[in-house]
C-alpha positions in Angstrom: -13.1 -8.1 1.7 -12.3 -11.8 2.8 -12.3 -13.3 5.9 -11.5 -11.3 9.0 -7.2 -11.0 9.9 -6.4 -13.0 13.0 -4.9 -11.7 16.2 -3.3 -13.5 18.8 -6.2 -16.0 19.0 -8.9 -13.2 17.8 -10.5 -12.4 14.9 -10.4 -8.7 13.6 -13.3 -7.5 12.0 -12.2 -6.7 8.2 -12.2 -2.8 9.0 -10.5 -2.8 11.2 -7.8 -4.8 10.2 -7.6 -2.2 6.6 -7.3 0.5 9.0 -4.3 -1.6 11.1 -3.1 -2.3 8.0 -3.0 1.4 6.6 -1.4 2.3 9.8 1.4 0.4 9.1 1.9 1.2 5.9 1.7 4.8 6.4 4.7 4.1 9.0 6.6 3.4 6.4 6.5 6.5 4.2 9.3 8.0 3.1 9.7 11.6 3.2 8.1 13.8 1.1 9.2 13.6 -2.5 10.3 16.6 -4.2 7.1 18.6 -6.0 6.1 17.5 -9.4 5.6 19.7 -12.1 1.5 21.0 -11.3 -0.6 20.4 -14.3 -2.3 23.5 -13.3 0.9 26.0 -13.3 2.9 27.1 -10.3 0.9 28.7 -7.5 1.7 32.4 -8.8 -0.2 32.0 -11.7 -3.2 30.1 -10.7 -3.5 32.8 -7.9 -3.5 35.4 -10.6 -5.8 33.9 -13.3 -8.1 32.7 -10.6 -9.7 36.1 -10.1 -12.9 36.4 -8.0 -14.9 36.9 -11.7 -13.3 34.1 -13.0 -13.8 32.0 -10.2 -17.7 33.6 -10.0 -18.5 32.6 -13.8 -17.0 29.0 -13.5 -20.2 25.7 -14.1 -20.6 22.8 -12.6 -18.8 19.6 -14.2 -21.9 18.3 -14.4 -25.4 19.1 -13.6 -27.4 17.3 -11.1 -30.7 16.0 -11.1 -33.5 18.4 -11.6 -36.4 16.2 -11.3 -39.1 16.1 -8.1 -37.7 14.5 -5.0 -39.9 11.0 -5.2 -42.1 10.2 -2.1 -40.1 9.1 0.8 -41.2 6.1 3.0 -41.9 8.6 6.1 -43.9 11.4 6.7 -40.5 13.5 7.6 -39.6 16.3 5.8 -36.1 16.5 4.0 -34.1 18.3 5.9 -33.4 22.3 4.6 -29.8 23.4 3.6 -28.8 26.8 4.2 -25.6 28.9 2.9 -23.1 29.9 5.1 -19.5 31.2 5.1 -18.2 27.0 5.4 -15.0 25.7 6.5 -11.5 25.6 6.4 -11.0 22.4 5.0 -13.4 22.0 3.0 -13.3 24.2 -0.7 -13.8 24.3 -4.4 -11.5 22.6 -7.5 -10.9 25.2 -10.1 -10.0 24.7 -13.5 -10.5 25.8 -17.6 -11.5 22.6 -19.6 -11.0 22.0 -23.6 -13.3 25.3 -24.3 -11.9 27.3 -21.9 -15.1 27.3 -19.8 -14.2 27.2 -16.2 -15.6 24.8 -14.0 -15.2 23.8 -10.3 -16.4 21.0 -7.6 -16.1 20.5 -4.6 -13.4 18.6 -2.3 -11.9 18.0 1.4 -8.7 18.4 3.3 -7.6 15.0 4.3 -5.0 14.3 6.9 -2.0 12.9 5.6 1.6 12.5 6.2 2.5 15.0 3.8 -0.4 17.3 4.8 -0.9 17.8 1.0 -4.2 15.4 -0.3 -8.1 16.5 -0.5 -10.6 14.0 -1.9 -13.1 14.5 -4.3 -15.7 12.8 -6.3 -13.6 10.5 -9.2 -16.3 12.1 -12.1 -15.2 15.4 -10.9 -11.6 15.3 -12.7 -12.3 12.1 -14.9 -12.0 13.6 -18.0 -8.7 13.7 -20.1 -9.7 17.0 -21.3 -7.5 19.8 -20.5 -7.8 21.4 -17.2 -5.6 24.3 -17.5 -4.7 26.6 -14.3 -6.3 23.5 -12.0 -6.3 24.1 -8.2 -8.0 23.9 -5.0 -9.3 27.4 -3.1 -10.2 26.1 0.5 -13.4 27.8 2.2 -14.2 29.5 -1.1 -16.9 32.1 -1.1 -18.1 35.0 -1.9 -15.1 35.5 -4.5 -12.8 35.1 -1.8 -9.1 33.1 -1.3 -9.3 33.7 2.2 -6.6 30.6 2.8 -4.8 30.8 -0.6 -4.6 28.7 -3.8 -2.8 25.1 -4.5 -2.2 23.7 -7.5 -3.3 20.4 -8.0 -0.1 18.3 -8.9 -1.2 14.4 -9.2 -5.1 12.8 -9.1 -5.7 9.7 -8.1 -8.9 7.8 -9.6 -9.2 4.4 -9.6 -8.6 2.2 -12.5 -12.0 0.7 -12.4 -13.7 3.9 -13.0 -11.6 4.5 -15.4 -12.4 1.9 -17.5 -15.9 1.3 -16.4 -17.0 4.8 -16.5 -19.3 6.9 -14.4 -22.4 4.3 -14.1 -20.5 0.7 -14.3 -17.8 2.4 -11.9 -20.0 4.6 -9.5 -19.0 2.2 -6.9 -15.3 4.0 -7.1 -16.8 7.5 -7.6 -14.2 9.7 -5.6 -10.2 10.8 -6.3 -7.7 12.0 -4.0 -5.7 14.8 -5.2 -2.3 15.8 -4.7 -2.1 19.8 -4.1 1.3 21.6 -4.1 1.9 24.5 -1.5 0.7 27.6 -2.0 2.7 31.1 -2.9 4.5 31.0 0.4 5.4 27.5 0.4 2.5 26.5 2.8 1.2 23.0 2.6 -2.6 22.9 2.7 -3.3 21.0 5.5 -0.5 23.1 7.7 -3.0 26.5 7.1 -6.6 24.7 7.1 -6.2 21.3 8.8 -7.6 18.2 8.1 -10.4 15.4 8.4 -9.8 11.6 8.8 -10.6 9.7 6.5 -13.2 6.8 7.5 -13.2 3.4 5.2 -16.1 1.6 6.0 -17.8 3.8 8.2 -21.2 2.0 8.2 -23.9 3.0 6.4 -27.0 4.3 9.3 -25.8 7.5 10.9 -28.5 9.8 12.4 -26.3 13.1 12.5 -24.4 13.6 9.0 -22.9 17.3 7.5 -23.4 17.3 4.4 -21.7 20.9 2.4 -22.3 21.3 -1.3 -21.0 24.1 -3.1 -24.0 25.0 -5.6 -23.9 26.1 -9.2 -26.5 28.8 -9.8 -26.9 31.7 -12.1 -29.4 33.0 -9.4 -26.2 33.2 -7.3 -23.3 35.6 -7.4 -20.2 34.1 -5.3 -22.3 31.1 -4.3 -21.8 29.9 -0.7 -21.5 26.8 0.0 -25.1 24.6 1.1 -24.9 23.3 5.1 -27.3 20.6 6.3 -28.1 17.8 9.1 -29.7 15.0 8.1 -29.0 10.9 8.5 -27.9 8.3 6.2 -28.8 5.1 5.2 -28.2 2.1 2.7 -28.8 2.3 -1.0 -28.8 -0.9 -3.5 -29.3 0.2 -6.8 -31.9 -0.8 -8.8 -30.6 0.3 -11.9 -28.4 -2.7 -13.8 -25.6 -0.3 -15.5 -24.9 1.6 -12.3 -24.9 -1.0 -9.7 -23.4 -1.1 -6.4 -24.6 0.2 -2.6 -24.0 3.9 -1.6 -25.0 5.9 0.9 -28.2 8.1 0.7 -28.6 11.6 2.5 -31.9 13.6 2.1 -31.2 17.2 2.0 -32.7 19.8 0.2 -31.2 22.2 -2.6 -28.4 20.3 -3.4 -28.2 21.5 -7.1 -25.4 21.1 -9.8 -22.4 21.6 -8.9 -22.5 20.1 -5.3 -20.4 17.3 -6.5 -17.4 16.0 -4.6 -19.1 17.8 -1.6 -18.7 16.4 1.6 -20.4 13.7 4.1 -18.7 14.3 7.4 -19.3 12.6 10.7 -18.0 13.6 14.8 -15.2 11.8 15.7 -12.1 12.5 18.2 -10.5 14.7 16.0 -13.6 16.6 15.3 -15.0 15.2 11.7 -14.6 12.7 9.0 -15.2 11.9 6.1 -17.1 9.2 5.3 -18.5 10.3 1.2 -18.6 12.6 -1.5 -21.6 13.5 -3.4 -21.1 11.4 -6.1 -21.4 7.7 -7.0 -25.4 6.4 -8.1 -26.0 8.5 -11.2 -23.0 11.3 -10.2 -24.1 12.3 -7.1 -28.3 11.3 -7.6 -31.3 12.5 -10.4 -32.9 15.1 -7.8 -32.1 18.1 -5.8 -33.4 16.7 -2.7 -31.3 13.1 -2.5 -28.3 12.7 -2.9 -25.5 9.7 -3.0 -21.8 8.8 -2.4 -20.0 5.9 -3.0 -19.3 3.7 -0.3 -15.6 4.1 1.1 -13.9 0.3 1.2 -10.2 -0.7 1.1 -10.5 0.4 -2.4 -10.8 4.2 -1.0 -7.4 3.1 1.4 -5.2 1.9 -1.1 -6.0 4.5 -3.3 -5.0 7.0 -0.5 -2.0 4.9 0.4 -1.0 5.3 -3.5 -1.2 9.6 -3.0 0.9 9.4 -0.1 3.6 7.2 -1.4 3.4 9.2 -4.6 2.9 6.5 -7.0 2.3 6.8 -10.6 -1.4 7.3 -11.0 -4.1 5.5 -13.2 -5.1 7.0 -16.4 -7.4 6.1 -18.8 -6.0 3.7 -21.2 -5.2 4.0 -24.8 -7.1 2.4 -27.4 -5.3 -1.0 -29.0 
């Protein structure tokens, strides 16, 4: 970001003046376009196909980082993770790729004007590969729909990681998705509510949420991970995945954690400041795990959701 915007006399920090700036722009809106065509079929029939087996055999898009935790500058313990029922906006991507393996990652209810967009990590849904039947099942467990299904009708990736792919572009590692309404005509936001979403939110905070939905064969109907822990500031030392991200110690946090949430307090109760996801998808151990850092790239590429604007797509070869 460049120089600080300027205020009757003052300076405003560069934050602060992408959030103004968002503000305005999301003023001018226009009312909610007509629903597109949902790659992943009207709500009836994801509702139906998505059955609690189906939804029970579905892996991980990809699968994290099995290797020991490496020795931590402190003497503190990373912090445990435990599984519990989760929460209403946060909830699990379901699809059938190429094979017709199902697979699912995790994603978050964002506030929006349209009450219709939950963000996820970009290597999540990167793939042109098919994803038949896609859609988003908030506070998934235990086999359960307990808020309904939504098809997914647009994602939004930026065109960076896109071109650069999941190490030279793990600085843009996270997509906001477009869902249609449910069966009823529901938007999802309406029935689960929402998060804000935080650009530059800092990178130290001592009390962070972090919820992973886990991919185990240990586990039937996994529930999603919970944990407390704090975040700090990671460069990268490796050359083809550079950038700074935010780092989280918590324990367990397995494949298919991706896309899960980092959420903060604020006056509207949480938000969300990462998705597991970023340096090396999401990190190379159980234990520590990454997001990409949420700039004006993360805005604009919300902005572009809301407006409904054509998304980015992988580009064809010349």
């Amino acid at each position: 970001m460049g120089r600080p915007l300027a205020a009757r006399g003052r300076s405003v920090p560069a934050p602060l003046a992408v959030l103004l700036a968002l503000v305005l722009a999301l003023l001018a809106v226009p009312a909610p376009p007509a629903h597109a065509a949902a790659p992943g079929g009207p709500a009836s029939s994801v509702d139906a196909y998505w059955t609690a087996g189906r939804m029970e055999a579905a892996e991980p898009v990809v699968v994290k980082g099995q290797e020991p935790s490496p020795p931590r500058p402190s003497a503190a313990p990373v912090p445990p993770s435990h599984p519990f029922e989760g929460l209403p906006q946060v909830g699990t991507f379901f699809w059938t790729d190429g094979t017709n393996t199902g697979r699912f990652c995790g994603g978050t209810v964002v506030r929006s004007p349209h009450r219709n967009l939950v963000v996820t990590a970009g290597h999540c849904l990167r793939s042109p590969d098919p994803k038949k039947y896609l859609s988003f099942v908030p506070q998934y467990h235990d086999g359960r729909k307990p808020h309904g299904i939504y098809p997914v009708e647009r994602i939004y990736l930026d065109q960076r990681y896109y071109d650069l792919g999941t190490d030279g572009g793990a600085r843009w590692d996270y997509a906001v998705v477009r869902v249609g309404p449910r069966e009823d005509g529901a938007r999802v936001q309406q029935v689960t509510g929402g998060f804000d979403l935080l650009p530059y939110p800092g990178y130290d905070h001592p009390d962070v949420r972090l919820i992973g939905y886990p991919g185990s064969s240990d586990t039937r109907y996994p529930q999603p991970l919970d944990c407390a822990s704090s975040t700090h500031r990671y460069t990268s030392t490796d050359p083809a995945a550079p950038g700074d991200f935010l780092e989280i110690p918590c324990a367990g946090y397995i494949g298919g954690t991706s896309g899960g949430p980092f959420l903060v307090r604020d006056f509207g109760g949480y938000a969300l400041i990462g998705v597991i996801g970023g340096y090396h998808t999401g990190g190379d151990t159980p234990d520590i795990s990454y997001s990409s850092y949420f700039t004006l790239d993360t805005a604009l590429l919300y902005l572009h959701a809301v407006r409904g604007d054509t998304p980015a797509a992988p580009r064809t070869a010349t």
